[in-house]
Structure formats: C-alpha cells, structure tokens
PDB file with SEQRES, HELIX, SHEET and CRYST1 records, atoms N, CA, C and O in Angstrom:
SEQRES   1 A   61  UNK UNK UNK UNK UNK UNK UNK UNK UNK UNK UNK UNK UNK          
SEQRES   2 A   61  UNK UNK UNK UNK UNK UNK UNK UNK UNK UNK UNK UNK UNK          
SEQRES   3 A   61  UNK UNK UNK UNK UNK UNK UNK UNK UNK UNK UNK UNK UNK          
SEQRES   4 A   61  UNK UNK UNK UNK UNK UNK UNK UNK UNK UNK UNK UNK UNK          
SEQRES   5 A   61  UNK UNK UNK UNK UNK UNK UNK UNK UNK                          
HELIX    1 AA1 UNK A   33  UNK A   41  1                                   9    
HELIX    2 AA2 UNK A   50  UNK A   57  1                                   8    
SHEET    1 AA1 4 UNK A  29  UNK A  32  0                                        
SHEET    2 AA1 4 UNK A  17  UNK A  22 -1                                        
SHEET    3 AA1 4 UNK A   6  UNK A  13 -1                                        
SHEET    4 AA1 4 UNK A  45  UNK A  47  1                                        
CRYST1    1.000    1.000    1.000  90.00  90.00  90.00 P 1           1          
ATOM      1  N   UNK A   1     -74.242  21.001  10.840  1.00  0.00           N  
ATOM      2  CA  UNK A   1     -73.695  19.944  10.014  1.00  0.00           C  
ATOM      3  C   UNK A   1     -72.270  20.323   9.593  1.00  0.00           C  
ATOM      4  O   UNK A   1     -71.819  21.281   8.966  1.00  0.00           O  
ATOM      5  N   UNK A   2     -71.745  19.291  10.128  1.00  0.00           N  
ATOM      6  CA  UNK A   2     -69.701  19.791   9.698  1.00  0.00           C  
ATOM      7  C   UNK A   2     -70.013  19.413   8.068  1.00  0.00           C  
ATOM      8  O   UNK A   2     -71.030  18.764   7.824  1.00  0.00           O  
ATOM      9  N   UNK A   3     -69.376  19.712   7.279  1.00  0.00           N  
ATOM     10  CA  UNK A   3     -68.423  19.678   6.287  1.00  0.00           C  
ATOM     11  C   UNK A   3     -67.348  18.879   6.217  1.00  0.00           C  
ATOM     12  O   UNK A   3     -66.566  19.251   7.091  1.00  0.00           O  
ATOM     13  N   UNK A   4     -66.870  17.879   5.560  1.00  0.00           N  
ATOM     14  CA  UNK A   4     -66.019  16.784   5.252  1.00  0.00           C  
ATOM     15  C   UNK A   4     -64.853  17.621   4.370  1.00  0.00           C  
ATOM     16  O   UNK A   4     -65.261  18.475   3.583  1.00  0.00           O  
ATOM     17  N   UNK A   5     -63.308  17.369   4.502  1.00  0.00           N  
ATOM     18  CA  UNK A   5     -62.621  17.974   3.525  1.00  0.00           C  
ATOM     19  C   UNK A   5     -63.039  17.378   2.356  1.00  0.00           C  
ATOM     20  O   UNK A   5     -63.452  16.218   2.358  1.00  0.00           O  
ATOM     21  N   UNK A   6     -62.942  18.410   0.820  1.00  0.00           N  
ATOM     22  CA  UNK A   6     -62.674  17.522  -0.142  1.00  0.00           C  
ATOM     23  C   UNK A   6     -61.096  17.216  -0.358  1.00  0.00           C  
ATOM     24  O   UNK A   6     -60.232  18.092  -0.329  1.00  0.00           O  
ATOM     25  N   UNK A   7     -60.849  15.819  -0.582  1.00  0.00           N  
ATOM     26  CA  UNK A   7     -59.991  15.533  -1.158  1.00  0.00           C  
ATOM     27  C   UNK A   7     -59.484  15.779  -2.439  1.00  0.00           C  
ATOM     28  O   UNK A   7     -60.204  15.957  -3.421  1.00  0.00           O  
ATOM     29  N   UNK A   8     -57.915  15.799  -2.456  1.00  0.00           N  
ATOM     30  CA  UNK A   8     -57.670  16.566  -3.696  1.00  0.00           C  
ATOM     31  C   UNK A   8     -56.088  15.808  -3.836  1.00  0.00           C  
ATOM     32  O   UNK A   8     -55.999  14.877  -3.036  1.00  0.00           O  
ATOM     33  N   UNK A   9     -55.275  15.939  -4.379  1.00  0.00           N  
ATOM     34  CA  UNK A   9     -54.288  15.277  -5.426  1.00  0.00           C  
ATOM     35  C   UNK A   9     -53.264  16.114  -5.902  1.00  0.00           C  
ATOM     36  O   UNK A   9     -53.643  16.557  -6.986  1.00  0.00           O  
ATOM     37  N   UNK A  10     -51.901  16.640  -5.554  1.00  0.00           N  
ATOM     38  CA  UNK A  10     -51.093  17.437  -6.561  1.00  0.00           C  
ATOM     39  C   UNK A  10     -50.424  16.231  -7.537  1.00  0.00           C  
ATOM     40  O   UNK A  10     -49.747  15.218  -7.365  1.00  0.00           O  
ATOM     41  N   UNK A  11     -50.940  16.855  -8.499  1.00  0.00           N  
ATOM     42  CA  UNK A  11     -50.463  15.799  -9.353  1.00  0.00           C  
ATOM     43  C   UNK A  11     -49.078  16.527 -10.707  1.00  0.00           C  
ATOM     44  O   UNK A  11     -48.656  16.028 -11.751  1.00  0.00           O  
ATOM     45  N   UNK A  12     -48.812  17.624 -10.132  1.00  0.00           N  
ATOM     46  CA  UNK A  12     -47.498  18.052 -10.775  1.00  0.00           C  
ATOM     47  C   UNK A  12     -47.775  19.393 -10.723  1.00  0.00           C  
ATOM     48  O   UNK A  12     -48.895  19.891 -10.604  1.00  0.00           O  
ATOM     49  N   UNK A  13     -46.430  20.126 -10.840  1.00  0.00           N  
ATOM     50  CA  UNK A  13     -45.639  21.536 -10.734  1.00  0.00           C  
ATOM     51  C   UNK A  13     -45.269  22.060 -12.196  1.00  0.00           C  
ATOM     52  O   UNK A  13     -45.178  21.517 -13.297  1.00  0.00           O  
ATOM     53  N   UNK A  14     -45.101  23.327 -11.727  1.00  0.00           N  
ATOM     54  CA  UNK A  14     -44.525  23.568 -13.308  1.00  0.00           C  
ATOM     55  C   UNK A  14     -44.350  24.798 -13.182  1.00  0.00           C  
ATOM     56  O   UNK A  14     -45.268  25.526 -13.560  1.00  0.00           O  
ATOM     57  N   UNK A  15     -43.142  25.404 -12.623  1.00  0.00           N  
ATOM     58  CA  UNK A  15     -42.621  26.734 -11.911  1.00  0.00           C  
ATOM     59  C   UNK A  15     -43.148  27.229 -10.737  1.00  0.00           C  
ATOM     60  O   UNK A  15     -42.775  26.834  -9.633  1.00  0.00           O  
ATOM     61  N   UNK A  16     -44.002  28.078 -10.909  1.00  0.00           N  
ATOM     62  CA  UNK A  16     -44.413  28.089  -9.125  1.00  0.00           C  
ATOM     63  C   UNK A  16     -46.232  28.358  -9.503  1.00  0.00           C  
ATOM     64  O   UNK A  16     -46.872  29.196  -8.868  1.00  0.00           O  
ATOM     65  N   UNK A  17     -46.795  27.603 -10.487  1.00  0.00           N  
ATOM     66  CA  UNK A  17     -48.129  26.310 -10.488  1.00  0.00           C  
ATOM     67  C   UNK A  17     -47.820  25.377 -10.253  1.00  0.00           C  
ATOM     68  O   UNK A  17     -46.742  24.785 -10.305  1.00  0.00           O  
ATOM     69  N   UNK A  18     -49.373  25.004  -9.774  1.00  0.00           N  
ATOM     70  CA  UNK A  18     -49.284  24.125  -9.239  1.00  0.00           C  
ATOM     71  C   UNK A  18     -50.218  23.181  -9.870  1.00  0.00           C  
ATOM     72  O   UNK A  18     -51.190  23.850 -10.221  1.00  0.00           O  
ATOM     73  N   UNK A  19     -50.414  21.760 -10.230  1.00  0.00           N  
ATOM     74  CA  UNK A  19     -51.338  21.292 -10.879  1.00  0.00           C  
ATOM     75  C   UNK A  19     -51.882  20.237  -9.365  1.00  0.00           C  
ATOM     76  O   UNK A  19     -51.079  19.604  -8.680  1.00  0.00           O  
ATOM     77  N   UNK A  20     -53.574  20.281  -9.090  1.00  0.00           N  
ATOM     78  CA  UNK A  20     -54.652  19.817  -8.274  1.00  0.00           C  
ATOM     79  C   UNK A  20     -55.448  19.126  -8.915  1.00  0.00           C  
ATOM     80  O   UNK A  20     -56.317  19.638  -9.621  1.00  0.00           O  
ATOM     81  N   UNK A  21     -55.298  17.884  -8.786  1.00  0.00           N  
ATOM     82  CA  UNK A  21     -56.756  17.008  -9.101  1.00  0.00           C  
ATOM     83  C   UNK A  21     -57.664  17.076  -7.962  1.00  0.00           C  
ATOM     84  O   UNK A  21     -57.274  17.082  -6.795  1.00  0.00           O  
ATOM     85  N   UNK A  22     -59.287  17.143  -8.446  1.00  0.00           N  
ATOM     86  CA  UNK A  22     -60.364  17.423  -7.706  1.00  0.00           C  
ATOM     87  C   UNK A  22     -60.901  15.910  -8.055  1.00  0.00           C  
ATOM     88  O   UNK A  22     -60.732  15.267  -9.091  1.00  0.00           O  
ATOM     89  N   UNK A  23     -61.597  15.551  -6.867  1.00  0.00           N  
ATOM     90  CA  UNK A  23     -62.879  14.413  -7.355  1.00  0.00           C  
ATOM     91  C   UNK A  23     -63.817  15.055  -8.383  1.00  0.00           C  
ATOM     92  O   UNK A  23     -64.523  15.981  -7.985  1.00  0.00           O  
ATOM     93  N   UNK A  24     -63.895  14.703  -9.539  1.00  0.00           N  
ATOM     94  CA  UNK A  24     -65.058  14.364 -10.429  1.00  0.00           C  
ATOM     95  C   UNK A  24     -64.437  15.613 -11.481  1.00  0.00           C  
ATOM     96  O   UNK A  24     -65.210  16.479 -11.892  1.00  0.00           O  
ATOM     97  N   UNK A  25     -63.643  15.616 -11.693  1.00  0.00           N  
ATOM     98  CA  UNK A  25     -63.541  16.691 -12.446  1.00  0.00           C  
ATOM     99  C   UNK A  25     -62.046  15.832 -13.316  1.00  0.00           C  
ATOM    100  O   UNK A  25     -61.035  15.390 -12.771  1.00  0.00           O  
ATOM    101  N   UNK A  26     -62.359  15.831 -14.623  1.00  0.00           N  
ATOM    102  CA  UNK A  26     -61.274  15.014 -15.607  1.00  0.00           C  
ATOM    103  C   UNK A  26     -59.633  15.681 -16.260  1.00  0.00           C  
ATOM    104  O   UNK A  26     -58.667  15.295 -16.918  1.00  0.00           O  
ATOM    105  N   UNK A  27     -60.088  16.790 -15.624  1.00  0.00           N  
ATOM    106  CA  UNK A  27     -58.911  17.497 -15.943  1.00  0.00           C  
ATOM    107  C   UNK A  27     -58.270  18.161 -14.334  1.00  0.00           C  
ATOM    108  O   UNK A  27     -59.012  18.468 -13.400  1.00  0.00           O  
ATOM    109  N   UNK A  28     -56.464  18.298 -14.307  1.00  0.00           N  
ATOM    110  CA  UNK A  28     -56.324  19.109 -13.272  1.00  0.00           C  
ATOM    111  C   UNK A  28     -56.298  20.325 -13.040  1.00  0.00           C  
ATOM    112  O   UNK A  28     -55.834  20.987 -13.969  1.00  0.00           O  
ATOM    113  N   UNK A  29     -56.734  21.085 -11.841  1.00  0.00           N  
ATOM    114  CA  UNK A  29     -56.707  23.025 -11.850  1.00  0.00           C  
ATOM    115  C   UNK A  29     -55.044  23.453 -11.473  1.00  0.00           C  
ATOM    116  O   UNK A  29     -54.226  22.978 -10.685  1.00  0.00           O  
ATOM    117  N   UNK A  30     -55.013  24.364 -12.259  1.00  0.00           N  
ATOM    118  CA  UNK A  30     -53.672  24.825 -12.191  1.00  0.00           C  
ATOM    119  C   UNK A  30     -54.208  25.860 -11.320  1.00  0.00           C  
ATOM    120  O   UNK A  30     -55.255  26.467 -11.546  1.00  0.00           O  
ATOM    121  N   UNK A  31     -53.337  26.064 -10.169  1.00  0.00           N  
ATOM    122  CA  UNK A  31     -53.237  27.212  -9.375  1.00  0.00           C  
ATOM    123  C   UNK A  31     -51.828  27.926  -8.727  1.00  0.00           C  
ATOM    124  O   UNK A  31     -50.743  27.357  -8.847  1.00  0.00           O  
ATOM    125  N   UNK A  32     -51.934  28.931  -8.190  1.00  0.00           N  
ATOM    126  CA  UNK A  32     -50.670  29.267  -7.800  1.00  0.00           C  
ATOM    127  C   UNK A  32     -49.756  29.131  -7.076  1.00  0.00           C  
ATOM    128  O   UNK A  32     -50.142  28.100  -6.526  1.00  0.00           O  
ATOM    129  N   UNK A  33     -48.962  29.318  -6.685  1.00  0.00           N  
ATOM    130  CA  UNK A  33     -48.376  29.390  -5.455  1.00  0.00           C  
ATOM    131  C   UNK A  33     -48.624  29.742  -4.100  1.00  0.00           C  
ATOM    132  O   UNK A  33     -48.098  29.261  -3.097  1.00  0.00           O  
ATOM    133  N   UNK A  34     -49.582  30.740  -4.192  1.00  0.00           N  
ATOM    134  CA  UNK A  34     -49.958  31.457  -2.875  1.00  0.00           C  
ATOM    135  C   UNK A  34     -51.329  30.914  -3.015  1.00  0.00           C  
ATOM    136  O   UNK A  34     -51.558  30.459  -1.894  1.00  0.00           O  
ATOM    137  N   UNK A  35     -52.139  30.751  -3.590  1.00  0.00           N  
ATOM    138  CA  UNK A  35     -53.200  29.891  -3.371  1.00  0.00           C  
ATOM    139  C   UNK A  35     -52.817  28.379  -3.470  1.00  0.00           C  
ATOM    140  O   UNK A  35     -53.932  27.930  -3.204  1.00  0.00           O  
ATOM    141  N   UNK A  36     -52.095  27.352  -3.648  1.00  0.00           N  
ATOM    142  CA  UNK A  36     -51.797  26.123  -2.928  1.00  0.00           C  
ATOM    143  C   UNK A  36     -51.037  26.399  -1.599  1.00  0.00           C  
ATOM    144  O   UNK A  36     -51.497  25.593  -0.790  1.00  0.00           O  
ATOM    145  N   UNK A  37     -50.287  27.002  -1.125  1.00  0.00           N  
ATOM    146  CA  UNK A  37     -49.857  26.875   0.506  1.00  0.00           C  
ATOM    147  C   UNK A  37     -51.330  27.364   0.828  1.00  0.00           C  
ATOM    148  O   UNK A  37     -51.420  27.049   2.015  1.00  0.00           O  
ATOM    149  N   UNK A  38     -52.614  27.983   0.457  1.00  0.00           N  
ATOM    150  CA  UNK A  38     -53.403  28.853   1.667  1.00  0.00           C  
ATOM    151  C   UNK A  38     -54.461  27.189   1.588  1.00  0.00           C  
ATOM    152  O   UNK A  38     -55.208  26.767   2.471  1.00  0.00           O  
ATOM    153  N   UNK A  39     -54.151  26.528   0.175  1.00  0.00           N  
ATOM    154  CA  UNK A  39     -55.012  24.770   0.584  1.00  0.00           C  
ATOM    155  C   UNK A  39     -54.660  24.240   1.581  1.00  0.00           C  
ATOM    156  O   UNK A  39     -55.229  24.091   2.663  1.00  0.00           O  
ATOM    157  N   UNK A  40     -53.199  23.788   1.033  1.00  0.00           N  
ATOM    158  CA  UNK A  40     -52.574  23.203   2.060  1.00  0.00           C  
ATOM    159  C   UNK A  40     -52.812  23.469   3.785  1.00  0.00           C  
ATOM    160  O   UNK A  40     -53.095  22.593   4.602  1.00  0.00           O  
ATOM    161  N   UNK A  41     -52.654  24.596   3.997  1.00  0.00           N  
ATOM    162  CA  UNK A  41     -53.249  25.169   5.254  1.00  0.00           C  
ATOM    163  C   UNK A  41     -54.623  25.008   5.601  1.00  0.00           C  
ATOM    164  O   UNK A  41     -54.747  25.045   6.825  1.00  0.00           O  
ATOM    165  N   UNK A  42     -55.479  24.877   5.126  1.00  0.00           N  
ATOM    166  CA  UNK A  42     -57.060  24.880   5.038  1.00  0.00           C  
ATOM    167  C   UNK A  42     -57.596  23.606   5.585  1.00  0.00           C  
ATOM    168  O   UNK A  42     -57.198  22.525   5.152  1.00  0.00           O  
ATOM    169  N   UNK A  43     -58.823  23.740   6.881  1.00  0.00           N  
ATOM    170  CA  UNK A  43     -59.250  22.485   6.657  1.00  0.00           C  
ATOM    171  C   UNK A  43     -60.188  21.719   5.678  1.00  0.00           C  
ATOM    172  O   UNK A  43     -60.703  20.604   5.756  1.00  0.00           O  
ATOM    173  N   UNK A  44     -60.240  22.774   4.651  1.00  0.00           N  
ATOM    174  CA  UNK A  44     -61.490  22.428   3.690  1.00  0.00           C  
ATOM    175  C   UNK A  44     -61.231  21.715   2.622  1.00  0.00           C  
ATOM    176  O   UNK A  44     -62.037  21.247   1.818  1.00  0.00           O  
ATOM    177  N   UNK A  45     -59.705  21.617   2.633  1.00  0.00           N  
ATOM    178  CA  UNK A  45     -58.790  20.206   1.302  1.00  0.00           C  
ATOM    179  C   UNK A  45     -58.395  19.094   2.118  1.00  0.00           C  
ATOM    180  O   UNK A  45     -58.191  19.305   3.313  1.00  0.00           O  
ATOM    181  N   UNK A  46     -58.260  17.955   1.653  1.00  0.00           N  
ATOM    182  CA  UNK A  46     -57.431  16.740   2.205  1.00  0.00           C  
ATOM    183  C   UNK A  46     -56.734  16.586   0.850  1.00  0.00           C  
ATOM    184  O   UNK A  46     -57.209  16.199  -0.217  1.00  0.00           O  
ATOM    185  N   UNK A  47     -55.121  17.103   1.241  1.00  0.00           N  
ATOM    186  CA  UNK A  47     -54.256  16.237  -0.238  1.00  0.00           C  
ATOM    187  C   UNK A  47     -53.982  14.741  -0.210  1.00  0.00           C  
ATOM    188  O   UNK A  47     -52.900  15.031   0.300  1.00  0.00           O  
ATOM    189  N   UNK A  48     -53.944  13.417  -0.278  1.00  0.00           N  
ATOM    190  CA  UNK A  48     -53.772  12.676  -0.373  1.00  0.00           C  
ATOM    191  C   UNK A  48     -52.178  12.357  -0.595  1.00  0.00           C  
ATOM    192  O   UNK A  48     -51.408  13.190  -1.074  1.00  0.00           O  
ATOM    193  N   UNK A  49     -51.713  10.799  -0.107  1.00  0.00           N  
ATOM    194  CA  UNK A  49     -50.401  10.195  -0.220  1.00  0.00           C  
ATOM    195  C   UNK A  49     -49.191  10.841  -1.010  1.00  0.00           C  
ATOM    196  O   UNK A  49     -48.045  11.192  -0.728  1.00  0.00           O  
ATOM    197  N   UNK A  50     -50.219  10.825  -2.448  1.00  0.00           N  
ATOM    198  CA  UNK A  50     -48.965  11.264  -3.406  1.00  0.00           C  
ATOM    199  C   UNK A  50     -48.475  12.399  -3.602  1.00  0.00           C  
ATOM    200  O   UNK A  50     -47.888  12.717  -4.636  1.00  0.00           O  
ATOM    201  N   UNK A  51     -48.741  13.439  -2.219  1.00  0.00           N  
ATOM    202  CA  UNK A  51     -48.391  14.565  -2.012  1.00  0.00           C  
ATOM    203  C   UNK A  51     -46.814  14.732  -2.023  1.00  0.00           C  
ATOM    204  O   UNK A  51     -45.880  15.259  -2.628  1.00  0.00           O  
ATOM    205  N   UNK A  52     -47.286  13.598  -0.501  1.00  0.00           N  
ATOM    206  CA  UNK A  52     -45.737  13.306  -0.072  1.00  0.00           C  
ATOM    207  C   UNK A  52     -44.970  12.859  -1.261  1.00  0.00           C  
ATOM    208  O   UNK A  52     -43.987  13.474  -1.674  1.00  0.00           O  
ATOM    209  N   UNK A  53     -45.341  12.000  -1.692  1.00  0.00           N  
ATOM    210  CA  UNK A  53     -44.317  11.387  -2.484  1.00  0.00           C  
ATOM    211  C   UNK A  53     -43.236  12.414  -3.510  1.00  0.00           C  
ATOM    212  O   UNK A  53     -42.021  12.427  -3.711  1.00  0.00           O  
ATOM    213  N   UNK A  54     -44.402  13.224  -4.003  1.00  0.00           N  
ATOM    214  CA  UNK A  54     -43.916  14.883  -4.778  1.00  0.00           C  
ATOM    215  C   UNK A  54     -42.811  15.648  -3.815  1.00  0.00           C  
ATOM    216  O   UNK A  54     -41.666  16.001  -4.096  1.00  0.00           O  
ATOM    217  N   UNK A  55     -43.431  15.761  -2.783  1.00  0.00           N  
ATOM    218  CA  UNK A  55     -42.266  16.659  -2.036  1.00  0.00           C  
ATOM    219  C   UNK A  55     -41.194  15.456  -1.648  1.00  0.00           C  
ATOM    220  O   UNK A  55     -40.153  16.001  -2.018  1.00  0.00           O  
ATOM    221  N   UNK A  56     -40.947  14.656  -1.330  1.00  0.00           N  
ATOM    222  CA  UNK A  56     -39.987  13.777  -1.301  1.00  0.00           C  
ATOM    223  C   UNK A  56     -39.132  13.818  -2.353  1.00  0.00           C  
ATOM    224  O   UNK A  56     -37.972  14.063  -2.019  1.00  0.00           O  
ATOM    225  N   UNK A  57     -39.362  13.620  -3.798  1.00  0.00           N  
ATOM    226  CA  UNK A  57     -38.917  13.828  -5.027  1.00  0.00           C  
ATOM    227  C   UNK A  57     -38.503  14.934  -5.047  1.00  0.00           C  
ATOM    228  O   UNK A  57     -37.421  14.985  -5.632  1.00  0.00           O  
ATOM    229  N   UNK A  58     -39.091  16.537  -4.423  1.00  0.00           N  
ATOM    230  CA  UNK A  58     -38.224  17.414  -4.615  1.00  0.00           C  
ATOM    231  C   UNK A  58     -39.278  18.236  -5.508  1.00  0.00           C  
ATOM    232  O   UNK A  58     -39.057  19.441  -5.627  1.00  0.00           O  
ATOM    233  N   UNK A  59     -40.322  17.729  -6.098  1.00  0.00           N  
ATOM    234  CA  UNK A  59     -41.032  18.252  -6.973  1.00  0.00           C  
ATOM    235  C   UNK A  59     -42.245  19.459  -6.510  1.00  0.00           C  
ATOM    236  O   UNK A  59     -42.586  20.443  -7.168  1.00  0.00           O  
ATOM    237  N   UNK A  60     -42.802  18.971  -5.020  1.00  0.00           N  
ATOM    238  CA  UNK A  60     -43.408  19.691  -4.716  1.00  0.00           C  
ATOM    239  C   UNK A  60     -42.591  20.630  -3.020  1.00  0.00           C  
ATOM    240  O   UNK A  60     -41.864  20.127  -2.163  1.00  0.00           O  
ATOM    241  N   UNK A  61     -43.087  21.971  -3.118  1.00  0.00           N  
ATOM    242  CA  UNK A  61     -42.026  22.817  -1.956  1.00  0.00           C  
ATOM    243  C   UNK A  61     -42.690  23.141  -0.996  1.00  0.00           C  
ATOM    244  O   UNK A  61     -42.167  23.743  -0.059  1.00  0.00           O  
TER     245      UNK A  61                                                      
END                                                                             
C-alpha cells in the first residue's frame, strides 16, 4: 500500500524558520532551515500553491 503525500502549506518565515501548516492541526510548526529543504525534497510532503507565491515575493528561499 503506497502512502499519499501529506499536504502541507508554508505559511511564513521568520529568519531562517520556517512556519508549515499541517492538515488538522490549528496552529503552524515552526521548523528549520535544514529540516524544510530535507521536506521540500521528500516525497512524503506536498507544499501547496502558496508556496510559490512566498518564494515569488522573495519571502520564501
């Protein structure tokens, strides 16, 4: 049985954290730097649209 990514959300920065919205969870996880590029890389996250939109803005690197 495969495994589906979970989807997930950067929903803001704040030096080199990173803030992740999870499905079902009301607050976002702050994580680091070197653990968001090893998500990003992973097939086990899907970030969604407003990823882009962050790095477009400049906000996310």
């Amino acid at each position: 049985m495969e495994k589906k990514p979970v989807k997930v959300r950067l929903v803001g920065r704040n030096g080199r954290n990173y803030d992740i919205q999870f499905p079902y969870l009301h607050i976002p996880v702050t994580v680091n730097e070197t653990l968001y590029r090893r998500m990003l890389k992973s097939a086990e996250y899907q970030f969604d649209s407003s990823t882009e939109r962050l790095k477009e803005q400049g906000t996310a690197n």
